[in-house]
N, CA, C and O of each residue as an XYZ file, in Angstrom:
512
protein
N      -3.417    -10.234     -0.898
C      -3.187     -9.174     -1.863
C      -4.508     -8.462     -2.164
O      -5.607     -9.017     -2.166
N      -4.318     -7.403     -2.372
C      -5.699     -6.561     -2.503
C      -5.608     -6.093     -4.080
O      -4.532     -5.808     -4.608
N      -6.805     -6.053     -4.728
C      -6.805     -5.854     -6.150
C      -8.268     -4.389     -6.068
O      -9.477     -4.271     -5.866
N      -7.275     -3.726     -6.329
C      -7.981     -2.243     -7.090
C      -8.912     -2.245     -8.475
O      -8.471     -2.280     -9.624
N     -10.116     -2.205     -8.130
C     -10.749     -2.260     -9.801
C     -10.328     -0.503    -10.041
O     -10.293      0.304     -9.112
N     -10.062     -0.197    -11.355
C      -9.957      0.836    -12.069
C     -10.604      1.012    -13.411
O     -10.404      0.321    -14.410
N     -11.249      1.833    -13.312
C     -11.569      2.028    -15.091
C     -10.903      2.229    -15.986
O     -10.161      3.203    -15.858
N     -10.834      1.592    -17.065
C     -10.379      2.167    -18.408
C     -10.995      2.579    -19.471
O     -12.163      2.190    -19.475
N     -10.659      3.310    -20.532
C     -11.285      3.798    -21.287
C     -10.726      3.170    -22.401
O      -9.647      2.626    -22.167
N     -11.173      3.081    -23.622
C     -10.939      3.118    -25.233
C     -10.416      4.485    -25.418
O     -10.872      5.509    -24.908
N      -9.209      4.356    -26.362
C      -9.096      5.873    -26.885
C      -9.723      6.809    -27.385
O      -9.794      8.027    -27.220
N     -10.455      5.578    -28.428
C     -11.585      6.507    -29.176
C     -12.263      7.092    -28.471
O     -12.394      8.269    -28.807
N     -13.127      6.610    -27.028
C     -14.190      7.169    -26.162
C     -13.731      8.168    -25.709
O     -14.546      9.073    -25.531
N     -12.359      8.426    -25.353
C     -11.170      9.059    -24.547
C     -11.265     10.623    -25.780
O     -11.372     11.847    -25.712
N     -11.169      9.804    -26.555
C     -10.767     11.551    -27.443
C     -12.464     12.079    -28.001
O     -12.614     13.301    -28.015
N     -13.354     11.460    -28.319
C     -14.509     11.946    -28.540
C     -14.760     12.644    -27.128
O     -15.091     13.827    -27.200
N     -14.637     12.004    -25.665
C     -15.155     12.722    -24.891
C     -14.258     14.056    -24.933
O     -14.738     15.182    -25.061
N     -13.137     13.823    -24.829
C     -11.674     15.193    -24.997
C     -12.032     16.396    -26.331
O     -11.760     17.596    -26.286
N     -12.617     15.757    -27.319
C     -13.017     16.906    -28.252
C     -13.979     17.512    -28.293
O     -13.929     18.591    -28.883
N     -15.310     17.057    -27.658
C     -16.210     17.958    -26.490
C     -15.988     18.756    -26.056
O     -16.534     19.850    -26.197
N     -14.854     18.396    -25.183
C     -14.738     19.654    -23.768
C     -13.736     20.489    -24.563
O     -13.473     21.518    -23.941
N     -13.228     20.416    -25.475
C     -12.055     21.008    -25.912
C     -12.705     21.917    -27.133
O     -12.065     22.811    -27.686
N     -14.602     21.427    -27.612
C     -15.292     22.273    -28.018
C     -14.557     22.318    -29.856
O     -14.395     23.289    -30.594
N     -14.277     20.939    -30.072
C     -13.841     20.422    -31.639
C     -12.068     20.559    -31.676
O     -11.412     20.067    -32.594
N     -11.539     21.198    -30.690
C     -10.234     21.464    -30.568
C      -8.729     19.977    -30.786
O      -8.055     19.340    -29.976
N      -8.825     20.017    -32.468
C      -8.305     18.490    -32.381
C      -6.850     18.450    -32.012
O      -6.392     17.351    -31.699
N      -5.994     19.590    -32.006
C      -4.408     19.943    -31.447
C      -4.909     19.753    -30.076
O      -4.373     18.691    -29.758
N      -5.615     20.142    -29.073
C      -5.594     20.387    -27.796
C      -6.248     18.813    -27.422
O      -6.229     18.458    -26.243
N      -6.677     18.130    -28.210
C      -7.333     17.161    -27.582
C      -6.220     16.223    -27.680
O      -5.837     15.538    -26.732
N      -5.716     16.210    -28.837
C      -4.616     14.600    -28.396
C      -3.184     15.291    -27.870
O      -2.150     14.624    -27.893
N      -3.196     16.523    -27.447
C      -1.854     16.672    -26.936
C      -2.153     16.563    -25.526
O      -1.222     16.211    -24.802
N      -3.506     16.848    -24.894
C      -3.984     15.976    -23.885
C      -4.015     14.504    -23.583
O      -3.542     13.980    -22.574
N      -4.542     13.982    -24.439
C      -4.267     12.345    -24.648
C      -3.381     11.853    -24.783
O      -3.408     10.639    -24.585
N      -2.109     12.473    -25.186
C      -0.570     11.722    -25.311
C      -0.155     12.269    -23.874
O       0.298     11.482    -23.043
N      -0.299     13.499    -23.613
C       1.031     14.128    -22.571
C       0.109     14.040    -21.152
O       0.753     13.820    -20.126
N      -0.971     14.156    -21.061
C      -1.579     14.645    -19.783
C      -2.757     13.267    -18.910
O      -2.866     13.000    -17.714
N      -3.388     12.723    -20.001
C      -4.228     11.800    -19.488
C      -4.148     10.573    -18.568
O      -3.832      9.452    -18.966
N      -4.466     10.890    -17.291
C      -3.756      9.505    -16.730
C      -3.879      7.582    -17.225
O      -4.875      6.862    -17.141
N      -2.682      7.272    -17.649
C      -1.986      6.138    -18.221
C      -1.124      5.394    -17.249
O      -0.549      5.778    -16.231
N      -1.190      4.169    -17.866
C      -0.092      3.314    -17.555
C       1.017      3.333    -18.061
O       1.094      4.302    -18.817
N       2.196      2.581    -18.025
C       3.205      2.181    -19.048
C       3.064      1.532    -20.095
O       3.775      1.608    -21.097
N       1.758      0.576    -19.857
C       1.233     -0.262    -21.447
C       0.583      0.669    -22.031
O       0.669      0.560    -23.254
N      -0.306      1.932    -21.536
C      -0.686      2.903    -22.488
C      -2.423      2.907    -21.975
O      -3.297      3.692    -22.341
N      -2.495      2.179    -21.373
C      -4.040      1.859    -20.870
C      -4.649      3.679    -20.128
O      -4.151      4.245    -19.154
N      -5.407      4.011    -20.692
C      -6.443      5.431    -19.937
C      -7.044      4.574    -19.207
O      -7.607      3.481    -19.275
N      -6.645      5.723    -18.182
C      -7.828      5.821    -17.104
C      -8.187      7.282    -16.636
O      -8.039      7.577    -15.450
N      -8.580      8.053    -17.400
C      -9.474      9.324    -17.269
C     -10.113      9.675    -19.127
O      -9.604      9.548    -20.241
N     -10.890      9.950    -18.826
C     -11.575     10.291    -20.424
C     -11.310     12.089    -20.980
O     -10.860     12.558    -22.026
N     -11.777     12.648    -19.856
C     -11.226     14.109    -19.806
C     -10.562     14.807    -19.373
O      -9.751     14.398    -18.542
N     -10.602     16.350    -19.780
C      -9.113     16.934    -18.793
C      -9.969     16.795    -16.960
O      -9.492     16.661    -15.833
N     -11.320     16.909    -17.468
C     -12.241     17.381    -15.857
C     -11.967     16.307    -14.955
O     -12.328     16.361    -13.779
N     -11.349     15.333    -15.438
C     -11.326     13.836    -14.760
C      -9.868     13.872    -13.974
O      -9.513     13.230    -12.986
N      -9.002     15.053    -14.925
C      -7.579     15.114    -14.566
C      -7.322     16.089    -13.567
O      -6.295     16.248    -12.906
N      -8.495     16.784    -13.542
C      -8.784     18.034    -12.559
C      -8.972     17.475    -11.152
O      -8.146     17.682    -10.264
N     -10.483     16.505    -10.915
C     -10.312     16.161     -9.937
C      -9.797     15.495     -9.519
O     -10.036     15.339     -8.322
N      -8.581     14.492    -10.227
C      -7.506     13.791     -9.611
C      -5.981     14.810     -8.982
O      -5.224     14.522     -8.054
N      -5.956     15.989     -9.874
C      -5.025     16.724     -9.059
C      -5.858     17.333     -7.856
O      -5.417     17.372     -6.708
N      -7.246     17.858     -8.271
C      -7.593     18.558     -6.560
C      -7.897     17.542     -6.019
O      -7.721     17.867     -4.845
N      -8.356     16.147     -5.994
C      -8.005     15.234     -4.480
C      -6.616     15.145     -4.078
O      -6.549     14.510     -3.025
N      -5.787     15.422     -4.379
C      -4.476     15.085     -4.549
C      -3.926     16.693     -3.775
O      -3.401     16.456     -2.687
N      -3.942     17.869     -4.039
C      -4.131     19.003     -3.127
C      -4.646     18.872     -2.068
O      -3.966     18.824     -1.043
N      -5.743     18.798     -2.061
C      -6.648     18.615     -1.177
C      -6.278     17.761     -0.052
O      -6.385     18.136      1.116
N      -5.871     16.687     -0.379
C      -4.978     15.957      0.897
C      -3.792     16.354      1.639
O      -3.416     16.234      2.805
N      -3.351     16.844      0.621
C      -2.084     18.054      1.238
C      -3.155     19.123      1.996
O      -2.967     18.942      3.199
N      -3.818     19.782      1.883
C      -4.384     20.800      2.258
C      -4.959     20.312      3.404
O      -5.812     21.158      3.673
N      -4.987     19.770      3.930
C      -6.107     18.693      5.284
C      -5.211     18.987      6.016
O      -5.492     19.397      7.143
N      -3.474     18.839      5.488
C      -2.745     19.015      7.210
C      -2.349     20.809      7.686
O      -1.391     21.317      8.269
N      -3.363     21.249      7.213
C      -2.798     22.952      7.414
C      -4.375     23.549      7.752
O      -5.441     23.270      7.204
N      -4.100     24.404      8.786
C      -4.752     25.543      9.043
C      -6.361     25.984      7.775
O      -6.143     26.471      6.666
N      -7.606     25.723      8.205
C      -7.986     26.580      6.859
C      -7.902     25.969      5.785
O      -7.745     26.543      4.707
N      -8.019     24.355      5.966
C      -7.873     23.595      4.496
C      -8.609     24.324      3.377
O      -9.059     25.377      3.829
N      -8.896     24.164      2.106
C      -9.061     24.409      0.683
C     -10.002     22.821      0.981
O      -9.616     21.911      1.714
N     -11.305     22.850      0.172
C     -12.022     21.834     -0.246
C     -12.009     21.138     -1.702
O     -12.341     21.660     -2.766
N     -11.475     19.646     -1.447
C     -11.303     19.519     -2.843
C     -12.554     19.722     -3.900
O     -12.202     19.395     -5.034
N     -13.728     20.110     -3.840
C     -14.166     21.298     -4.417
C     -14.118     22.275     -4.744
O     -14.744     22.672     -5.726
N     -13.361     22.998     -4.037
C     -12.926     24.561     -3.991
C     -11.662     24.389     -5.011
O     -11.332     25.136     -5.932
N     -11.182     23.427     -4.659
C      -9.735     23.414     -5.506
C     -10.017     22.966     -7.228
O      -9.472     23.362     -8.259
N     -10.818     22.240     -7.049
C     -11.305     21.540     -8.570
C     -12.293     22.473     -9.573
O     -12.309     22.405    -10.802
N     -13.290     23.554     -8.544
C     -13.698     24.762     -9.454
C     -12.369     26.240     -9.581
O     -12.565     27.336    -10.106
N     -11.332     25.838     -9.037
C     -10.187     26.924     -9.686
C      -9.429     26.277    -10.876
O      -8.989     26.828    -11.885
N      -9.389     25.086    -10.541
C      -8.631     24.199    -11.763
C      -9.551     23.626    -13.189
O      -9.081     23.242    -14.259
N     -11.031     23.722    -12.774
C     -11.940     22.858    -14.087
C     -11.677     24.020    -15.376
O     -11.333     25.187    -15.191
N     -11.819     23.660    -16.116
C     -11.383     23.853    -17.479
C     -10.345     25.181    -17.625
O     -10.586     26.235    -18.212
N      -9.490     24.912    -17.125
C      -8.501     25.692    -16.854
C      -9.079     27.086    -16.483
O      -8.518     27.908    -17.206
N      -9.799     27.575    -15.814
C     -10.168     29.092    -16.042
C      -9.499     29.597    -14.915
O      -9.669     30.815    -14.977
N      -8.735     29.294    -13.774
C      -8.030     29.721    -12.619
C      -6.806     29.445    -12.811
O      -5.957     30.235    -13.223
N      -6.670     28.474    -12.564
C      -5.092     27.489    -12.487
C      -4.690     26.672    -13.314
O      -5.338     25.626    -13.317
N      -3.447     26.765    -14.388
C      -3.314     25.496    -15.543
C      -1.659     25.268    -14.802
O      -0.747     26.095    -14.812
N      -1.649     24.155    -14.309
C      -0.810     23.364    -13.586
C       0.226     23.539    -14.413
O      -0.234     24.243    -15.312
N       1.578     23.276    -14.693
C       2.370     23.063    -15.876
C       2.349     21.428    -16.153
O       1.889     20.549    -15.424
N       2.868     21.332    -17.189
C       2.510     20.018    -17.648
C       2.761     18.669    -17.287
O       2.262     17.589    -17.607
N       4.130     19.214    -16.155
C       4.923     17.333    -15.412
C       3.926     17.241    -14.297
O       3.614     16.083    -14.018
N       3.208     18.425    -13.415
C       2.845     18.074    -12.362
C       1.367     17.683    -13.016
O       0.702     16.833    -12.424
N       0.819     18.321    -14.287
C      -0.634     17.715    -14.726
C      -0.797     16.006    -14.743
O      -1.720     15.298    -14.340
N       0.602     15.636    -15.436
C       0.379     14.578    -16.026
C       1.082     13.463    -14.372
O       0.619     12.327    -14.270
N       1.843     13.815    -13.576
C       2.428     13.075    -12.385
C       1.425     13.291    -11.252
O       1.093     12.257    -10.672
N       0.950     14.285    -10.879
C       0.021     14.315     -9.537
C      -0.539     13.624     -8.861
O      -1.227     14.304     -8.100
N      -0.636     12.740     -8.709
C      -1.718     11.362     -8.293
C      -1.579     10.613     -8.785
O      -2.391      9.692     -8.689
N      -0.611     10.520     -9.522
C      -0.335      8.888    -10.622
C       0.356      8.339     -9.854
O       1.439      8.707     -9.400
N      -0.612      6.806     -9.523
C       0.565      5.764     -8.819
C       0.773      5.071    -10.008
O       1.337      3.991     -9.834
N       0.408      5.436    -11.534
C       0.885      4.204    -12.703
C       2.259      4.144    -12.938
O       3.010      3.237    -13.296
N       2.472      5.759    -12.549
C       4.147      5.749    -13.383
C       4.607      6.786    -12.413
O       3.847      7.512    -11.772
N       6.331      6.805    -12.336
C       6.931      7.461    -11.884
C       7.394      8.865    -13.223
O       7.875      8.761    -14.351
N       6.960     10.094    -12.395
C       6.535     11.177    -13.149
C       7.724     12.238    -12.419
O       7.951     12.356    -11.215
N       8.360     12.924    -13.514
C       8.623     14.320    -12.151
C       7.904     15.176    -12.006
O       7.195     15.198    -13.012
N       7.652     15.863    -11.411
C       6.889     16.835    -10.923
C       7.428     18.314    -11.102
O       6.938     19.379    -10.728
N       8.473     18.065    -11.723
C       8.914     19.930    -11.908
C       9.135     20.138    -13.064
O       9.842     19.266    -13.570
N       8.735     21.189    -13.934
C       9.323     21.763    -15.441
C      10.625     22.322    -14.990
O      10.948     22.832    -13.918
N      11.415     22.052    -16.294
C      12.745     22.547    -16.253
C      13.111     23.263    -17.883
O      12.721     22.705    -18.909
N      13.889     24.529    -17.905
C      13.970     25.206    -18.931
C      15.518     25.330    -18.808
O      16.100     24.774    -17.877
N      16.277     26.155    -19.873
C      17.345     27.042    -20.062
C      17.140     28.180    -21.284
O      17.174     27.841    -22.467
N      16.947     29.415    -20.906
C      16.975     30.469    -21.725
C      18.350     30.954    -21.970
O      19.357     30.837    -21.272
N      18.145     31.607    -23.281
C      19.631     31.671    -23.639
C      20.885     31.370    -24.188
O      21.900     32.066    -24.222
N      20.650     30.068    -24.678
C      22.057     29.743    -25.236
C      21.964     29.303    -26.406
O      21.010     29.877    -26.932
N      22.436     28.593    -27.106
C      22.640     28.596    -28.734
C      23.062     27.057    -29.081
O      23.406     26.640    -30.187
N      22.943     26.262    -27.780
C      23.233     24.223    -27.796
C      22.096     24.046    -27.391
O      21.407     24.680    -26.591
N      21.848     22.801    -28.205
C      20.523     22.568    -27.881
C      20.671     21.788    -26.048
O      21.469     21.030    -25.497
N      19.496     22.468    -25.669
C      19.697     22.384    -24.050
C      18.201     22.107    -23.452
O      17.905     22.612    -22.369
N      17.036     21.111    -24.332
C      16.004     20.653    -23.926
C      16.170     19.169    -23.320
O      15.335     18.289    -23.526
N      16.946     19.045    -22.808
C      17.076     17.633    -22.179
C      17.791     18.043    -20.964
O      18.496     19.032    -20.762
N      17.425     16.975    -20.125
C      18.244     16.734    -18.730
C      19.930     16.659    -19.270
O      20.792     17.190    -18.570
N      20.154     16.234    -20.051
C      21.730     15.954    -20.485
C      22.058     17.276    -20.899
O      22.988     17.784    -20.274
N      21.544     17.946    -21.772
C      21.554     18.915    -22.416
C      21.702     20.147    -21.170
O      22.715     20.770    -20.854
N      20.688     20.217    -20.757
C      20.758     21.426    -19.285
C      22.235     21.020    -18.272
O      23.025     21.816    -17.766
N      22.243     19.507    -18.211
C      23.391     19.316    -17.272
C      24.674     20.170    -17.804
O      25.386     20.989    -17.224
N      24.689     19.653    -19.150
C      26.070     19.953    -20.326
C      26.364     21.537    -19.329
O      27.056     21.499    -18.311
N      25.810     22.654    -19.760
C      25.361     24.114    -19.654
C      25.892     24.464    -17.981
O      26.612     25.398    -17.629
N      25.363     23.541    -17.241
C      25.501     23.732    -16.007
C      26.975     23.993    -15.668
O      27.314     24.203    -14.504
């Protein structure tokens, strides 16, 4: 059996470093830390910032990008994505991209329009 060391973080370290980059931003920092930061199912971090979440989605591109023509460098991909100033992912593929902790979906799903509440998978099915 092969055992992966991984880092973890403390929350506290996790959100002091997150309210840094977020430049005192205390809404943007723990709605990062609840919804986006890569976790386990026990709740354990393992990234401190969004920049940490950046280059886990551009290695994660980037490997896709290796089997095509003219790859993208996961450099190239990680200065369009670092602090959002190019590309802000939507939020299932921020928080699923490279996570082998948890099974994530990868697509946002909406319904405009109707007057039942229709923010759930059950809810959108209902409508369908």
């Amino acid at each position: 059996m092969i055992e992966i060391s991984v880092k973890t973080y403390l929350r506290k370290e996790v959100h002091e470093a997150t309210l840094k980059y977020f430049n005192g931003d205390e809404l943007a920092t723990e709605v990062w830390i609840n919804k986006y930061c890569l976790k386990d199912s026990d709740g354990n971090l393992f990234e401190k910032t969004p920049e940490d979440m950046h280059r886990r989605l551009a290695k994660e591109f980037a490997r896709i990008e290796a089997k095509y023509p003219n790859p993208l460098s996961e450099d190239e991909i990680f200065e369009t994505l670092d602090h959002f100033k190019r590309i802000i992912p939507a939020g299932s593929p921020m928080s699923g991209i490279g996570n082998d902790f948890q099974i994530v979906s990868l697509s946002n799903c909406f319904v405009i329009g109707n007057e039942i509440d229709s923010d759930s998978y059950g809810g959108i099915m209902k409508l369908d």
